[in-house]
N, C-alpha and C positions, 0 to 999 in steps of 0.2 A: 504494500500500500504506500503511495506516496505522501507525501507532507500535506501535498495539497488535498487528497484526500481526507486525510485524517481531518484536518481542519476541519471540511465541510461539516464531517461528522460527525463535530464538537460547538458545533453551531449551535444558538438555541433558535429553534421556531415554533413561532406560533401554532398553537393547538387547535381547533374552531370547537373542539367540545367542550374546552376550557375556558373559564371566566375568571377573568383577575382584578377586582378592586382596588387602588389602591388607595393610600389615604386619602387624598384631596380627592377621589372618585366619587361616582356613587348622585342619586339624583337627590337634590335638598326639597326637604320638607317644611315649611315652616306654619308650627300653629299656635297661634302665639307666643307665651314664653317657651314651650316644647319646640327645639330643631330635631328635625330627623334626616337620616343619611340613608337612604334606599342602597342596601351592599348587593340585593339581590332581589329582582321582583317576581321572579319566576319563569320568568322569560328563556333562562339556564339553563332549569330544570322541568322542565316537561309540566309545568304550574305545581309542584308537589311541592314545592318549598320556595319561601321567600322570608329574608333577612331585614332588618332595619338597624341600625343603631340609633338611639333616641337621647338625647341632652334633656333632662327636665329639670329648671331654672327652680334655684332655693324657693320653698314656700308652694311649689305649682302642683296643683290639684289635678287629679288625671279624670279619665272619663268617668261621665255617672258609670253605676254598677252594672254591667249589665252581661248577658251570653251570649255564645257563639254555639249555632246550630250545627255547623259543619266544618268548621276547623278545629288545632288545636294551637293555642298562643305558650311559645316558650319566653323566657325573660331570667337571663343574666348579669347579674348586675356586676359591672366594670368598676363603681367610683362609686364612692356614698353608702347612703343606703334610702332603700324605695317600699313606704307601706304600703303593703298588700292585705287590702281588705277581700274573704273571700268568706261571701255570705253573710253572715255575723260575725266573723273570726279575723282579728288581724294579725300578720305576718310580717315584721321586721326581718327586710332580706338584705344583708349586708353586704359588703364589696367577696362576689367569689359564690353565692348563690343563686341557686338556677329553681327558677318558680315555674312549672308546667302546668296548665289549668285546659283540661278536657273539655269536649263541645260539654255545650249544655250547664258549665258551672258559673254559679254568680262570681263577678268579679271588678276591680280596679286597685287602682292604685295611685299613689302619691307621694311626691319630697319633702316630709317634712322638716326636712334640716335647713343649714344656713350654705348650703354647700351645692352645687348644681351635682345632679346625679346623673351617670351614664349609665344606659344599659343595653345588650344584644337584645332583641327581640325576634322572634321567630314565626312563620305563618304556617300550617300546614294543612291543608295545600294554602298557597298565594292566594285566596281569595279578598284575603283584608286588607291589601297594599292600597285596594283604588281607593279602600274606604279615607283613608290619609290625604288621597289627594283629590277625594271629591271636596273634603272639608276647606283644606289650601284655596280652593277653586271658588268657596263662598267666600271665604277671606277678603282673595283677589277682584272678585268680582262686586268689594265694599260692604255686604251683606254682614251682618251681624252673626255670629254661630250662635245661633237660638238652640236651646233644649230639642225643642221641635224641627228644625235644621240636621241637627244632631241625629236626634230618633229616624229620621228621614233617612237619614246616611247609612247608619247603621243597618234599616230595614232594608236594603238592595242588597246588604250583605252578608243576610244568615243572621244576624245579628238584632237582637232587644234589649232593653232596659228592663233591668230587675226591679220592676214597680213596687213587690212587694217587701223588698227590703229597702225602699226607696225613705 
């Protein structure tokens, strides 16, 4: 084998089944104090799985309570720590735990610290990415994100408010 072949062979090239994010990558989110970083919307994976990472600003209250009919939401917390209310029970999830919550369970969460919290978030399958940027898209479009905006969003995506722990 020659030199020059070797070389060739020691090339890296692009994969097309391969997806690489890199830091500054990734499509932004923003809804109000919460930024979000789309690592992965589905698009990669045959819709079976889609990634976020989420910035939630000291003090920011996450969504009302509510379920997922057809996914399952994963959530790793990177920085801080993020309460998880899940039904009546709340869950201090500190930097380095991973909170799984099955279709169908009541759920949210919130920073109640002085300190912005990160966290991985997970979709399975992808169906709740657009829910993120339908909401973006009332934003943009000056609209106020009402409750009822909210519930709107959510119902396109499998998704209600747990009225009775409301």
């Amino acid at each position: 084998m020659s030199m020059t072949e070797e070389t060739k062979g020691s090339e890296p090239h692009a994969d097309p089944a391969v997806s690489v994010v890199g830091p500054g990558d990734g499509e932004r989110i923003v809804l109000g104090t919460t930024h979000m970083r789309v690592l992965e919307d589905g698009s990669h994976t045959g819709h079976r799985l889609a990634i976020a990472e989420s910035v939630l600003a000291p003090h920011a209250q996450g969504p009302p309570q509510h379920r997922h009919a057809r996914h399952d939401e994963g959530f790793y917390i990177l920085s801080a720590t993020v309460r998880f209310t899940v039904g009546d029970k709340d869950y201090d999830a500190t930097t380095g735990t991973l909170v799984m919550v099955p279709p169908g369970t009541p759920h949210t969460f919130a920073n109640l610290t002085d300190q912005p919290a990160v966290m991985l978030s997970t979709f399975t399958p992808d169906l709740y990415v657009q829910y993120f940027r339908d909401l973006q898209d009332v934003l943009a479009d000056g609209r106020r994100l009402t409750p009822q905006a909210n519930i709107d969003a959510m119902n396109r995506y499998a998704t209600e408010p747990t009225t009775e722990l409301a």
